[in-house]
Predicted model as a PDB file, atoms N, CA, C, CB and O in Angstrom, pLDDT in the B-factor column:
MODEL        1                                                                  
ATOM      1  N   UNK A   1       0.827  -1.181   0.000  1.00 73.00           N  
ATOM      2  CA  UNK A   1       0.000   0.000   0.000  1.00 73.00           C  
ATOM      3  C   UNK A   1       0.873   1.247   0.000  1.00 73.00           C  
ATOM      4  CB  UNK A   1      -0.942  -0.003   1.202  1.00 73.00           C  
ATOM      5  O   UNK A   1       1.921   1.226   0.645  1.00 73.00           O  
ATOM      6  N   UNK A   2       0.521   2.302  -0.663  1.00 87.00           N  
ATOM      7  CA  UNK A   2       1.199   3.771  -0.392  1.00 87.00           C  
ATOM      8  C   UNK A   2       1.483   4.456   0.694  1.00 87.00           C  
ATOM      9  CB  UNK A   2       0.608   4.619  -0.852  1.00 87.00           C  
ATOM     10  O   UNK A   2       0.465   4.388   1.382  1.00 87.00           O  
ATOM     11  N   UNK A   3       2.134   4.966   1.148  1.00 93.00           N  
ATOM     12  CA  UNK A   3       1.950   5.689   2.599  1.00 93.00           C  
ATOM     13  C   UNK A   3       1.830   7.129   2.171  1.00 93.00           C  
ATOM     14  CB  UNK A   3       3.310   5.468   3.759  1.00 93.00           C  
ATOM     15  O   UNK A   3       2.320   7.276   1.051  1.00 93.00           O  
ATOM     16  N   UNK A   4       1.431   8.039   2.589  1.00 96.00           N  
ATOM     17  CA  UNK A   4       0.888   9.382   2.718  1.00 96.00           C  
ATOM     18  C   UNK A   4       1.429  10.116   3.957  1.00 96.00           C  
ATOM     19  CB  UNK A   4      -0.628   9.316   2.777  1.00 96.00           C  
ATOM     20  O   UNK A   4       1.429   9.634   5.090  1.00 96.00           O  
ATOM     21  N   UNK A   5       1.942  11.471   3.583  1.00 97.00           N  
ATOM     22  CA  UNK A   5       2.105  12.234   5.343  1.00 97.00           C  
ATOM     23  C   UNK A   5       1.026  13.241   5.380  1.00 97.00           C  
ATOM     24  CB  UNK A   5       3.797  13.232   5.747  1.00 97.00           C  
ATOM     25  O   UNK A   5       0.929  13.983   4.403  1.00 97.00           O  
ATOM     26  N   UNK A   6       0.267  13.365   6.284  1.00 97.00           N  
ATOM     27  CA  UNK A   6      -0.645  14.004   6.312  1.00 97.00           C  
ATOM     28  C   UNK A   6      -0.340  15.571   6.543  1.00 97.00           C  
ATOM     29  CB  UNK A   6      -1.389  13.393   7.149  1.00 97.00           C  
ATOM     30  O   UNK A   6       0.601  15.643   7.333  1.00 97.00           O  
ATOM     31  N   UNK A   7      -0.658  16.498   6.260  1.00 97.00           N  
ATOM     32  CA  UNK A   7      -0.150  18.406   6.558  1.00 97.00           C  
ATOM     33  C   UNK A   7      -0.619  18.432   7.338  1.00 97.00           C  
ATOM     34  CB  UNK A   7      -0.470  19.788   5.776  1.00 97.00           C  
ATOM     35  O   UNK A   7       0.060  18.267   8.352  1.00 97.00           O  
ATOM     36  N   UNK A   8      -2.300  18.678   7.539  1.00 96.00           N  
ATOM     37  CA  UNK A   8      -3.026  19.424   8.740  1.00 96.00           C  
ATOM     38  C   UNK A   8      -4.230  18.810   8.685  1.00 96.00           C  
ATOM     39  CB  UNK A   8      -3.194  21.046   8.668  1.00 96.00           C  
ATOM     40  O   UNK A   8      -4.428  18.044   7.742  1.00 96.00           O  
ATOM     41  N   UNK A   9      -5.136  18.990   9.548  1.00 96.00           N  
ATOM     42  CA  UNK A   9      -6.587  18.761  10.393  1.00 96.00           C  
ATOM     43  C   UNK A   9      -7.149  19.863   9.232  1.00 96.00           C  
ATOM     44  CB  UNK A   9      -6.719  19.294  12.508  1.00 96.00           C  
ATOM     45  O   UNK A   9      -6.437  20.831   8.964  1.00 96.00           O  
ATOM     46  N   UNK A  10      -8.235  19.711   8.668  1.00 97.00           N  
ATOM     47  CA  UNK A  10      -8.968  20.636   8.049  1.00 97.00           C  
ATOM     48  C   UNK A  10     -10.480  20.712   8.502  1.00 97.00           C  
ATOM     49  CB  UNK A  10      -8.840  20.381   6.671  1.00 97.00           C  
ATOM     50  O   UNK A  10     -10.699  20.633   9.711  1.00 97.00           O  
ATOM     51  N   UNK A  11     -11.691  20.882   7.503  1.00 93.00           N  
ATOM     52  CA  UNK A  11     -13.057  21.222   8.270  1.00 93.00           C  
ATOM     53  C   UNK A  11     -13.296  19.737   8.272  1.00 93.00           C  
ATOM     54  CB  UNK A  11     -14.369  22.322   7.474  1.00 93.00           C  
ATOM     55  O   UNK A  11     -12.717  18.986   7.487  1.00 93.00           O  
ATOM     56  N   UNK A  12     -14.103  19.359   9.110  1.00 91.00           N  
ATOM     57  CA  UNK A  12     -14.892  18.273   9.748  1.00 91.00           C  
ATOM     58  C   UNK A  12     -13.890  17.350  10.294  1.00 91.00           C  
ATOM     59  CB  UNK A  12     -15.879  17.531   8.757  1.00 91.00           C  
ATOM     60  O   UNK A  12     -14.227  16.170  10.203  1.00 91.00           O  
ATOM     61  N   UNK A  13     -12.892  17.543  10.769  1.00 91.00           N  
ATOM     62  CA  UNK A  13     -11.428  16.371  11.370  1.00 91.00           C  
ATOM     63  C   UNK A  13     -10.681  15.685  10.255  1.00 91.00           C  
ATOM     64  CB  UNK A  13     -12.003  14.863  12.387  1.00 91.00           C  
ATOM     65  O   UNK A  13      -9.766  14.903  10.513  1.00 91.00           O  
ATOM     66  N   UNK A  14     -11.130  16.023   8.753  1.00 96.00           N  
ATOM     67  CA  UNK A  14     -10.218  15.574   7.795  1.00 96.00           C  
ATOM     68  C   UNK A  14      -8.978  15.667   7.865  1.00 96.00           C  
ATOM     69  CB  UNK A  14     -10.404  15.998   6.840  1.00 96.00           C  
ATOM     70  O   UNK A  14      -8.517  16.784   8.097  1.00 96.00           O  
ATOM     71  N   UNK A  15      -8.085  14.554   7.691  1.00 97.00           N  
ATOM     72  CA  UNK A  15      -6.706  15.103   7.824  1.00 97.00           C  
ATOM     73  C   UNK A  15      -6.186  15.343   5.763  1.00 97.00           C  
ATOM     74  CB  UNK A  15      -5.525  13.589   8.989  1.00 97.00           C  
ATOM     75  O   UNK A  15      -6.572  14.616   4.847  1.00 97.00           O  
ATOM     76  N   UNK A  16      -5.305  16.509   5.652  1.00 98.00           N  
ATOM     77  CA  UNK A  16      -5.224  16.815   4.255  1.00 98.00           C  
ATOM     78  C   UNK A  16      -4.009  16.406   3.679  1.00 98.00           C  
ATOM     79  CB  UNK A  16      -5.399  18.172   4.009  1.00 98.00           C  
ATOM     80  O   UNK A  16      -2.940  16.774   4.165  1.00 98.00           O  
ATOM     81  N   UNK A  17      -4.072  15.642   2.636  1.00 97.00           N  
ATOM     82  CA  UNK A  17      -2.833  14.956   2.274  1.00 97.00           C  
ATOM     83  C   UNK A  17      -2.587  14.778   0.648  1.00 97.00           C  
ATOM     84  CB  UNK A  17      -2.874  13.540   2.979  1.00 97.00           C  
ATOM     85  O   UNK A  17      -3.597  14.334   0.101  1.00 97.00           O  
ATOM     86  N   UNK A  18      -1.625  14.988  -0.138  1.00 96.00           N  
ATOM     87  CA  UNK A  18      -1.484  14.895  -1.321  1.00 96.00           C  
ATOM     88  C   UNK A  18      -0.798  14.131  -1.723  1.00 96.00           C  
ATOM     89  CB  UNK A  18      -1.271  15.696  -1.750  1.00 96.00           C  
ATOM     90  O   UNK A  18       0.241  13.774  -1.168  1.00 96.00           O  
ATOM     91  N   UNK A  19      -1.342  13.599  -3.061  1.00 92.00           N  
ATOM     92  CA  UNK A  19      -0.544  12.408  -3.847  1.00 92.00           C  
ATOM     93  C   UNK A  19       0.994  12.911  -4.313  1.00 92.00           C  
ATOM     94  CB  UNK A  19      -1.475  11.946  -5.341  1.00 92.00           C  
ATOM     95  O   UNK A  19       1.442  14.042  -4.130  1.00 92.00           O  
ATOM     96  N   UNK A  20       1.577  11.970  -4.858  1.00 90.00           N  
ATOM     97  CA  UNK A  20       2.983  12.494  -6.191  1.00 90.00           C  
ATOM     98  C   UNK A  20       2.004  12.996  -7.229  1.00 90.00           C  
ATOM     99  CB  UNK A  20       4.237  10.909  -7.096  1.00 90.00           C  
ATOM    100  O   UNK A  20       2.461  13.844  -7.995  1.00 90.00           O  
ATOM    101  N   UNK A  21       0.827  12.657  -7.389  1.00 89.00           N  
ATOM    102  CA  UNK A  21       0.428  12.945  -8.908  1.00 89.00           C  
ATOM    103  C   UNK A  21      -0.368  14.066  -8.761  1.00 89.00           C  
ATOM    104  CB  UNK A  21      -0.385  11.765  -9.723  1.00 89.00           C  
ATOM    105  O   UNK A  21      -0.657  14.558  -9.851  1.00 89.00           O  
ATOM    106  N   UNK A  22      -0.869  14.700  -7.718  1.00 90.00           N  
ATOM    107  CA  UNK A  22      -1.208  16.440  -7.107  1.00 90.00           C  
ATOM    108  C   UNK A  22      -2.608  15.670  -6.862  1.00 90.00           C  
ATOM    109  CB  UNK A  22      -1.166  18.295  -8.464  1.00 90.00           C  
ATOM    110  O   UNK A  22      -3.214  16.733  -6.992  1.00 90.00           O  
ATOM    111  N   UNK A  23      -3.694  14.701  -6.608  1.00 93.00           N  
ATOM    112  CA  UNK A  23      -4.276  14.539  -6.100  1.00 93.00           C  
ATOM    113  C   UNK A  23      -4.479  14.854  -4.610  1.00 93.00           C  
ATOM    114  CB  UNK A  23      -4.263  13.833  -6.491  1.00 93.00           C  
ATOM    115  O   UNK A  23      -3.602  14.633  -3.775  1.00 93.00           O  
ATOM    116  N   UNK A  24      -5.773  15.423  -4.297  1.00 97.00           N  
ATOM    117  CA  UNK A  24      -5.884  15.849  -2.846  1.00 97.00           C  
ATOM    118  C   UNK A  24      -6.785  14.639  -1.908  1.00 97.00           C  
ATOM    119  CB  UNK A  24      -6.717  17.447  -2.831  1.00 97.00           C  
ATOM    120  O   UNK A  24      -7.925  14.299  -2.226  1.00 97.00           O  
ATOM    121  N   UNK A  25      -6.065  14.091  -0.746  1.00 97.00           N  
ATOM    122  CA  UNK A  25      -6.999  13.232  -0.259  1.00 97.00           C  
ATOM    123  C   UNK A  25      -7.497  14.060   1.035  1.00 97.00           C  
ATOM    124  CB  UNK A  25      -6.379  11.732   0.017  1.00 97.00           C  
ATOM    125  O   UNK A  25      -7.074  15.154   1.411  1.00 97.00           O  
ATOM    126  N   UNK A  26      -8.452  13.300   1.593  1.00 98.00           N  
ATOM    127  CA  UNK A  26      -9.442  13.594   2.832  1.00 98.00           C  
ATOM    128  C   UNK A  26      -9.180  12.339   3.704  1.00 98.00           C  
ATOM    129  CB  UNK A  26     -11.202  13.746   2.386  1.00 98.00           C  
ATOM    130  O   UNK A  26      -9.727  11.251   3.522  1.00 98.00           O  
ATOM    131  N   UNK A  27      -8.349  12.598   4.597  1.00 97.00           N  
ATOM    132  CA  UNK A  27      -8.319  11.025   5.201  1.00 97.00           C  
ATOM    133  C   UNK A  27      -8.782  11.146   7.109  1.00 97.00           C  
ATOM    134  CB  UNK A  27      -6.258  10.262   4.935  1.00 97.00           C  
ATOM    135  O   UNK A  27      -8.434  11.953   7.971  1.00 97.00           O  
ATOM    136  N   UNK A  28      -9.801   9.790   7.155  1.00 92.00           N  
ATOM    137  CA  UNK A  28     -10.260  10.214   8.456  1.00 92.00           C  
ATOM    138  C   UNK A  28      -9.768   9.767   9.507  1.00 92.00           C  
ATOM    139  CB  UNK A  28     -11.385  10.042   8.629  1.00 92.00           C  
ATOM    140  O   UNK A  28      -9.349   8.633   9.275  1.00 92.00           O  
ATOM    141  N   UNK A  29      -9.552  10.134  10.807  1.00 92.00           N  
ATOM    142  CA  UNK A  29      -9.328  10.197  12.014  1.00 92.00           C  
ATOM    143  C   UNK A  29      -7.620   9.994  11.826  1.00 92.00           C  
ATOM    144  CB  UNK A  29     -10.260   9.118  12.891  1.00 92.00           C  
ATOM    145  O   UNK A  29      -7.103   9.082  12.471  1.00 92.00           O  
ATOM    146  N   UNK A  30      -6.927  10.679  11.114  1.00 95.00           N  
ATOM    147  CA  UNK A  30      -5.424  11.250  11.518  1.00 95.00           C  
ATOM    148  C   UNK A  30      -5.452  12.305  11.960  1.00 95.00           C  
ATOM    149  CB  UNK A  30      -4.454  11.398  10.574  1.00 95.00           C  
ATOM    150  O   UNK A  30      -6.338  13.155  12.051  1.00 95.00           O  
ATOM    151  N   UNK A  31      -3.806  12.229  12.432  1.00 95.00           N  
ATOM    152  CA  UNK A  31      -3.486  13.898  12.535  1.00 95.00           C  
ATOM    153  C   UNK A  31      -2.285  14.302  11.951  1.00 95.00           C  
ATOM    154  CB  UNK A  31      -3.362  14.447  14.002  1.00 95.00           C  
ATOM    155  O   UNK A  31      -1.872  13.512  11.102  1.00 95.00           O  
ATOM    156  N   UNK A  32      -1.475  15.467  12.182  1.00 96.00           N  
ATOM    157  CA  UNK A  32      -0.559  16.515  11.280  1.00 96.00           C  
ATOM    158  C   UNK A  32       0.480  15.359  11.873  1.00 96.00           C  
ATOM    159  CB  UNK A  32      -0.356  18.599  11.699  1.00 96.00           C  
ATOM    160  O   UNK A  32       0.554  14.642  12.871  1.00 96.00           O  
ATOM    161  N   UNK A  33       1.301  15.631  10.559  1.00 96.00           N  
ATOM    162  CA  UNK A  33       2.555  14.806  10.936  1.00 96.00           C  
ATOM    163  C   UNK A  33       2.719  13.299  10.740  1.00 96.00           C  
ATOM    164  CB  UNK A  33       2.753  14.972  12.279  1.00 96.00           C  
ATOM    165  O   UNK A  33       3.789  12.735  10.969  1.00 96.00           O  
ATOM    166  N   UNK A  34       1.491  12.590  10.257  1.00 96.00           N  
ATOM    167  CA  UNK A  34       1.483  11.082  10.410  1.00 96.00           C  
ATOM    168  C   UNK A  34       1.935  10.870   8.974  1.00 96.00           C  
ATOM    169  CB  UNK A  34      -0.047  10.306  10.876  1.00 96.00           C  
ATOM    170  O   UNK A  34       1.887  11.597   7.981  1.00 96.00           O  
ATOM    171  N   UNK A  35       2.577   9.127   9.273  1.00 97.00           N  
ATOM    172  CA  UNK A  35       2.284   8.869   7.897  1.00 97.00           C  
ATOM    173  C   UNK A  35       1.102   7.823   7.552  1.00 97.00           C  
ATOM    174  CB  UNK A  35       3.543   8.399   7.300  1.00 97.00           C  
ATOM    175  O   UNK A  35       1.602   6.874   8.157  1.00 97.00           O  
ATOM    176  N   UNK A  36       0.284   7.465   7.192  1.00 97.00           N  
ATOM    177  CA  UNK A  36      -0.524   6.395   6.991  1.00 97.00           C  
ATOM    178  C   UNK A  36      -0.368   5.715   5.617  1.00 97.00           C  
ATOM    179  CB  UNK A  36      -1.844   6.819   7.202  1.00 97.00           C  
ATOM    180  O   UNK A  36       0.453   5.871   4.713  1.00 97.00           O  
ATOM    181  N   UNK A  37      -1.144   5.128   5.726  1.00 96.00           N  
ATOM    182  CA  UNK A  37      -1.815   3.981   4.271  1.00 96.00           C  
ATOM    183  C   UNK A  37      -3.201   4.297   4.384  1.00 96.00           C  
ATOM    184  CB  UNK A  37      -1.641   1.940   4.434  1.00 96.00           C  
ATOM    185  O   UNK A  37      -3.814   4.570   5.416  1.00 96.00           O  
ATOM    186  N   UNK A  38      -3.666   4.228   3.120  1.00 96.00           N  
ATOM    187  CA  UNK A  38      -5.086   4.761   3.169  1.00 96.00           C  
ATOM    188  C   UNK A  38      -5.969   3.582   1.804  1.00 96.00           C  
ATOM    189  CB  UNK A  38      -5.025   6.856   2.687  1.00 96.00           C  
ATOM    190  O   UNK A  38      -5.442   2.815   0.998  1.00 96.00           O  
ATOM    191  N   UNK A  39      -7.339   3.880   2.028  1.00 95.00           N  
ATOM    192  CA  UNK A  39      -8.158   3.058   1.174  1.00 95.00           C  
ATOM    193  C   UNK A  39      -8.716   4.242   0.929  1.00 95.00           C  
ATOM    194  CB  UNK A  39      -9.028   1.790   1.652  1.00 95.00           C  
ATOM    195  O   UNK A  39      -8.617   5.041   1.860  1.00 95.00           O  
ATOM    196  N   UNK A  40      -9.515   4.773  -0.446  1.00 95.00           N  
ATOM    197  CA  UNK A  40      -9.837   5.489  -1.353  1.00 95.00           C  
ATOM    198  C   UNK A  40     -11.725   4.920  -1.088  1.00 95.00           C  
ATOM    199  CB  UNK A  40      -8.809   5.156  -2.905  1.00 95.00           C  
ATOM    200  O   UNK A  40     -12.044   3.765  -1.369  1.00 95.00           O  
ATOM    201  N   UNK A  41     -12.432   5.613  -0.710  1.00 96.00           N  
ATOM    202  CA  UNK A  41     -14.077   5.426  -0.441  1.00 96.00           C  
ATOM    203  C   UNK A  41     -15.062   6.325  -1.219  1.00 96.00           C  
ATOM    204  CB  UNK A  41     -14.423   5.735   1.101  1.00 96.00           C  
ATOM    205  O   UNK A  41     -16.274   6.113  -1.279  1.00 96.00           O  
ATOM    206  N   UNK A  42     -14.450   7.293  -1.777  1.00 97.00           N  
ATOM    207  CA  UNK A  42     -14.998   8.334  -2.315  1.00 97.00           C  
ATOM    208  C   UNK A  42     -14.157   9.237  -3.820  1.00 97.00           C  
ATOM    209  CB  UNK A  42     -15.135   9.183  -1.008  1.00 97.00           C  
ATOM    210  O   UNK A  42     -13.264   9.980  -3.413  1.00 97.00           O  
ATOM    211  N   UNK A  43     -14.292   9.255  -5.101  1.00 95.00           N  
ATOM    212  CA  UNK A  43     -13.565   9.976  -5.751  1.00 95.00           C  
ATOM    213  C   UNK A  43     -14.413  10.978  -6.793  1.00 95.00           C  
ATOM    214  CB  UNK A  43     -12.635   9.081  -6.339  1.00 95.00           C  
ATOM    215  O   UNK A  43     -15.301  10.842  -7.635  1.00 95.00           O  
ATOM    216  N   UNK A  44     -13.867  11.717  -6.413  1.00 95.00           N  
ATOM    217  CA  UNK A  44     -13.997  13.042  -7.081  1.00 95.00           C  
ATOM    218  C   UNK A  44     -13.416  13.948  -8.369  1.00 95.00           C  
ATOM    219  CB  UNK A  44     -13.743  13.628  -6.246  1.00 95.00           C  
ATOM    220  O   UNK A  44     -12.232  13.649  -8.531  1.00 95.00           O  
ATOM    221  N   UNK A  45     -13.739  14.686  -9.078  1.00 91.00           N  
ATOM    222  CA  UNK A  45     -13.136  15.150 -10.191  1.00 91.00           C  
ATOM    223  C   UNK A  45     -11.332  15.448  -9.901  1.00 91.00           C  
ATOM    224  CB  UNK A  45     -14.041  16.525 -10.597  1.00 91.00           C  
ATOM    225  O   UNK A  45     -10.407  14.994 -10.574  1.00 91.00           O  
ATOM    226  N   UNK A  46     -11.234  16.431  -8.578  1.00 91.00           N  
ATOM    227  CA  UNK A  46     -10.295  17.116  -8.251  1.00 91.00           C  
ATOM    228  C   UNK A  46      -9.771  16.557  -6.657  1.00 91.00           C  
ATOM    229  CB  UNK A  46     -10.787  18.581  -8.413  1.00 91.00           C  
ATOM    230  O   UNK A  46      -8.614  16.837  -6.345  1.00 91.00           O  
ATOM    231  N   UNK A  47     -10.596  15.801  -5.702  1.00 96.00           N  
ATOM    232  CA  UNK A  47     -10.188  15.026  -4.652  1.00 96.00           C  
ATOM    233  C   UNK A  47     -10.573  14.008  -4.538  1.00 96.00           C  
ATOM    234  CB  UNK A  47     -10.320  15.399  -3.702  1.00 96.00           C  
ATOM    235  O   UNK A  47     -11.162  13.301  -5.356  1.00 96.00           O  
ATOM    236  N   UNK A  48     -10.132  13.716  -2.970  1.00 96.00           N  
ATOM    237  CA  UNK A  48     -10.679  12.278  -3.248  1.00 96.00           C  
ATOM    238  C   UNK A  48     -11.205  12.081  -1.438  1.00 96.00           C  
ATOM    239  CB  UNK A  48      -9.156  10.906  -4.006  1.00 96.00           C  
ATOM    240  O   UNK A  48     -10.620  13.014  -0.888  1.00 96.00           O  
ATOM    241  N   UNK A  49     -11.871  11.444  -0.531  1.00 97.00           N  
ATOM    242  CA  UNK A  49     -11.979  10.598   0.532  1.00 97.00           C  
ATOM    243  C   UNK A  49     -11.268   9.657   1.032  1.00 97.00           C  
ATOM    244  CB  UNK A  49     -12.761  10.154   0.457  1.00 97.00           C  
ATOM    245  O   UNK A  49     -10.437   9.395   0.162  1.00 97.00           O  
ATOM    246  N   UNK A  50     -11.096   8.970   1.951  1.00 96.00           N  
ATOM    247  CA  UNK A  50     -10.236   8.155   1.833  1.00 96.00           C  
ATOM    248  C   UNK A  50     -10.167   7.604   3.909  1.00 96.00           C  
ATOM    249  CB  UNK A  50      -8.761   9.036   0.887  1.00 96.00           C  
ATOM    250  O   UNK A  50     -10.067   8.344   4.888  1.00 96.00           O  
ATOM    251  N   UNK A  51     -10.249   6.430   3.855  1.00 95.00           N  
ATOM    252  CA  UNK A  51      -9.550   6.127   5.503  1.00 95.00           C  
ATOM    253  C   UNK A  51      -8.569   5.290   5.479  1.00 95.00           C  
ATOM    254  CB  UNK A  51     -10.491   5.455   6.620  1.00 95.00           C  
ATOM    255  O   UNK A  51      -8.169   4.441   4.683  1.00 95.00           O  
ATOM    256  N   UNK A  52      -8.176   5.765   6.719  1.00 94.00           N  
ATOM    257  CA  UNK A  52      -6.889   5.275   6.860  1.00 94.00           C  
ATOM    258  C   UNK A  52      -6.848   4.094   7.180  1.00 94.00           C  
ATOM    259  CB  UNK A  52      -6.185   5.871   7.642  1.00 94.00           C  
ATOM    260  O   UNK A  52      -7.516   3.724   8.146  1.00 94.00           O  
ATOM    261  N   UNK A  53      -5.920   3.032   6.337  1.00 95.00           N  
ATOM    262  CA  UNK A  53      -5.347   1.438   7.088  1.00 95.00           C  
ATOM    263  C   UNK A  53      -4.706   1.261   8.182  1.00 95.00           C  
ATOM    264  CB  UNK A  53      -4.429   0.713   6.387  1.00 95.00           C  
ATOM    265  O   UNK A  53      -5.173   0.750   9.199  1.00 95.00           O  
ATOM    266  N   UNK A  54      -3.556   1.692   8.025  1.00 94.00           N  
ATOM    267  CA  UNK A  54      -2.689   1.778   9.103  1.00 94.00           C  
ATOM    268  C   UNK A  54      -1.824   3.180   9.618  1.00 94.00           C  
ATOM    269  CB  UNK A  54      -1.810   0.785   8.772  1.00 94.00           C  
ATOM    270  O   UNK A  54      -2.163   4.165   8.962  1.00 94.00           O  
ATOM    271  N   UNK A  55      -0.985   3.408  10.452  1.00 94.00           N  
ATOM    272  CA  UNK A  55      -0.494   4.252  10.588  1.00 94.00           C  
ATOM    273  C   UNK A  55       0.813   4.371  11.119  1.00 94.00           C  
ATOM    274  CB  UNK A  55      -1.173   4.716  10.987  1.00 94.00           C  
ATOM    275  O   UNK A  55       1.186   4.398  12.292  1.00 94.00           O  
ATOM    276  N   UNK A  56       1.536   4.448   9.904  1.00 95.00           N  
ATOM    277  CA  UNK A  56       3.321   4.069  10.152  1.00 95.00           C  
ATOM    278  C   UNK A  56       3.808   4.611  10.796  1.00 95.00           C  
ATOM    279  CB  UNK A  56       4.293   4.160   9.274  1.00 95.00           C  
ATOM    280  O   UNK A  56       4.609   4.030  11.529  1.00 95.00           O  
ATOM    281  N   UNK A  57       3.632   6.012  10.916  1.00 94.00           N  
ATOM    282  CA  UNK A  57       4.608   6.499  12.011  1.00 94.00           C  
ATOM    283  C   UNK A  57       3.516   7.398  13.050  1.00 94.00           C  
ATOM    284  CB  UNK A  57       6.033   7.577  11.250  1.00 94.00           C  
ATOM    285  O   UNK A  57       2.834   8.142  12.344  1.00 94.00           O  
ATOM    286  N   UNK A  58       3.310   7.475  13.926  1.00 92.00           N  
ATOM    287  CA  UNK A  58       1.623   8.259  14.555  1.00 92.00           C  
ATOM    288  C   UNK A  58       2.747   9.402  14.835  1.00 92.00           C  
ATOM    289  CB  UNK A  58       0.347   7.398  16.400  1.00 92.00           C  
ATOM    290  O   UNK A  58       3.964   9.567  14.741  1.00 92.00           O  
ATOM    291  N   UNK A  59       1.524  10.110  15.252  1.00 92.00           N  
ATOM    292  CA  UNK A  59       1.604  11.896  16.245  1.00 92.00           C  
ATOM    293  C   UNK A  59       2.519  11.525  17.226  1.00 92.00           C  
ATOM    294  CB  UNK A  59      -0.081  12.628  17.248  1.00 92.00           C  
ATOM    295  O   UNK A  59       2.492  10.315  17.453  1.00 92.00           O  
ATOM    296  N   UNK A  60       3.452  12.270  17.992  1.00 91.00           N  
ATOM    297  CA  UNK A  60       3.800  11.863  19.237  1.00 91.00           C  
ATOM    298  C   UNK A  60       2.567  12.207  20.139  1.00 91.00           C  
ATOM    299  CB  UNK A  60       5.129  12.523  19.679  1.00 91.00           C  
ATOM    300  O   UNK A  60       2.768  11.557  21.165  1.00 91.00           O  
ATOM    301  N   UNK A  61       1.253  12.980  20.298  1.00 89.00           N  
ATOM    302  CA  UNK A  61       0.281  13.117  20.635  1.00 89.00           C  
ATOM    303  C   UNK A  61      -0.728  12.242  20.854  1.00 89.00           C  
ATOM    304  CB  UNK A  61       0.084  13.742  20.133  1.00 89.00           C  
ATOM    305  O   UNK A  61      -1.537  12.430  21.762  1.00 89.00           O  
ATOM    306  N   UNK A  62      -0.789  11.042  19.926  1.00 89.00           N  
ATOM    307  CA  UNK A  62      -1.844  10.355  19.665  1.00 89.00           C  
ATOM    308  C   UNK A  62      -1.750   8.752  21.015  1.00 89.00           C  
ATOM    309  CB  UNK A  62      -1.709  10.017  17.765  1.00 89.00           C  
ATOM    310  O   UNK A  62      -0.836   8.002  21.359  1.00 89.00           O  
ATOM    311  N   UNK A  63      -3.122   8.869  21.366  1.00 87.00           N  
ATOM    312  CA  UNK A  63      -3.291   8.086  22.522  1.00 87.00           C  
ATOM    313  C   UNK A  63      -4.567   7.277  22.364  1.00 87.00           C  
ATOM    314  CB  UNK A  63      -3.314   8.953  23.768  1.00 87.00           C  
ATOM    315  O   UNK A  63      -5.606   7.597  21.786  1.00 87.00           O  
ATOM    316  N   UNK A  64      -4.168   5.844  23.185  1.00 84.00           N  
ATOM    317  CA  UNK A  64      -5.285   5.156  22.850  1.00 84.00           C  
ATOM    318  C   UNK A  64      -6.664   5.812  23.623  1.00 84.00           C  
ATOM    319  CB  UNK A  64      -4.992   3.638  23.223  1.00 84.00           C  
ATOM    320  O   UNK A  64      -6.637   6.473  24.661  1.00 84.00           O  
ATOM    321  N   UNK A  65      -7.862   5.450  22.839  1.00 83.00           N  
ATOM    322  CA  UNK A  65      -8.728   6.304  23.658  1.00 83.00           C  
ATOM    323  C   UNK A  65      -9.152   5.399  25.042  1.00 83.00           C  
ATOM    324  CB  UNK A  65     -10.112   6.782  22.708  1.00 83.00           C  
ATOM    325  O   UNK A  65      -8.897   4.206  25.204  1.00 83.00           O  
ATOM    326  N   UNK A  66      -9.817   6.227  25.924  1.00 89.00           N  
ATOM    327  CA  UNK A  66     -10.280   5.183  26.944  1.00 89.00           C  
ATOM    328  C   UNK A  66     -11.448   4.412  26.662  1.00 89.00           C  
ATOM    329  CB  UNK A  66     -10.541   5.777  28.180  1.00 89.00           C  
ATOM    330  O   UNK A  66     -11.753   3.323  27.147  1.00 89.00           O  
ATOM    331  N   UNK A  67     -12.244   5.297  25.581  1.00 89.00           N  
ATOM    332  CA  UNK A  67     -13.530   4.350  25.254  1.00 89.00           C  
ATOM    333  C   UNK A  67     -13.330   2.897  24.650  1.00 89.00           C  
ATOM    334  CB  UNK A  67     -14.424   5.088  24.195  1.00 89.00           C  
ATOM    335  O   UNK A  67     -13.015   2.940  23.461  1.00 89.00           O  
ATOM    336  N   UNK A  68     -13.405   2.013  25.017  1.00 84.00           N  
ATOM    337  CA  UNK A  68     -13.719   0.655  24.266  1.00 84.00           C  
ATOM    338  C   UNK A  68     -14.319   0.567  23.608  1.00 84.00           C  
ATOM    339  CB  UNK A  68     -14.055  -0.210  24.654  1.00 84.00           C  
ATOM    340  O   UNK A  68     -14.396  -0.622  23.297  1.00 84.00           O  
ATOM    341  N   UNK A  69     -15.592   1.779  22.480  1.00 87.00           N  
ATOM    342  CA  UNK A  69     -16.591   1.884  21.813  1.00 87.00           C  
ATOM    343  C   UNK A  69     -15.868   2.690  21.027  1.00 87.00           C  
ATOM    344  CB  UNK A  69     -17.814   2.247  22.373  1.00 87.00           C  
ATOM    345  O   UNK A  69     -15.830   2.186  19.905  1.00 87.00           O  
ATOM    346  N   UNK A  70     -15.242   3.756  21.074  1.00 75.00           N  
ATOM    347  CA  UNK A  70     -14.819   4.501  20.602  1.00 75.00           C  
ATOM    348  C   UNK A  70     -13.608   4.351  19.848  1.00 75.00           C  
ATOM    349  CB  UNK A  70     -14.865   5.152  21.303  1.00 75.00           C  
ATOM    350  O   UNK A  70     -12.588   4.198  20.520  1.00 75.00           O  
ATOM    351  N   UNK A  71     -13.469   4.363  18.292  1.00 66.00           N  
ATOM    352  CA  UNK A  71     -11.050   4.295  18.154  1.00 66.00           C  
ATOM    353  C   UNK A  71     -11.253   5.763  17.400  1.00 66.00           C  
ATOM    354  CB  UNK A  71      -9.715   2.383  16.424  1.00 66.00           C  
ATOM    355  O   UNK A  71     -10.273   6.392  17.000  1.00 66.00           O  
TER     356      UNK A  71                                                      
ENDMDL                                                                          
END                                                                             
């Protein structure tokens, strides 16, 4: 799979991330600084949707949540 570094948090918790080929993805529940792998759910003329598989390198921020319902 590709890995992606994500820039920033944008509107609705999207994290914003661009291809080599200038595609813009929307990827959900990252944050700034990560790198992930992503699956493509949504495509668009000019972006795209997308969640994340895994996450190669995380936030130094990022914590498991306490909810057991919740990731």
């Amino acid at each position: 799979m590709e890995k992606i570094l994500i820039k920033k948090v944008v509107n609705k918790g999207f994290g914003l991330a661009n291809t080599e080929d200038g595609q813009t993805l929307f990827i959900r529940k990252v944050l700034p600084g990560e790198k992930v792998t992503y699956e493509i759910y949504k495509r668009k003329k000019h972006f795209s949707y997308a969640n994340h598989r895994d996450i190669v390198s995380p936030h130094e921020g990022r914590i498991t949540p306490p909810c057991p319902y919740y990731d």
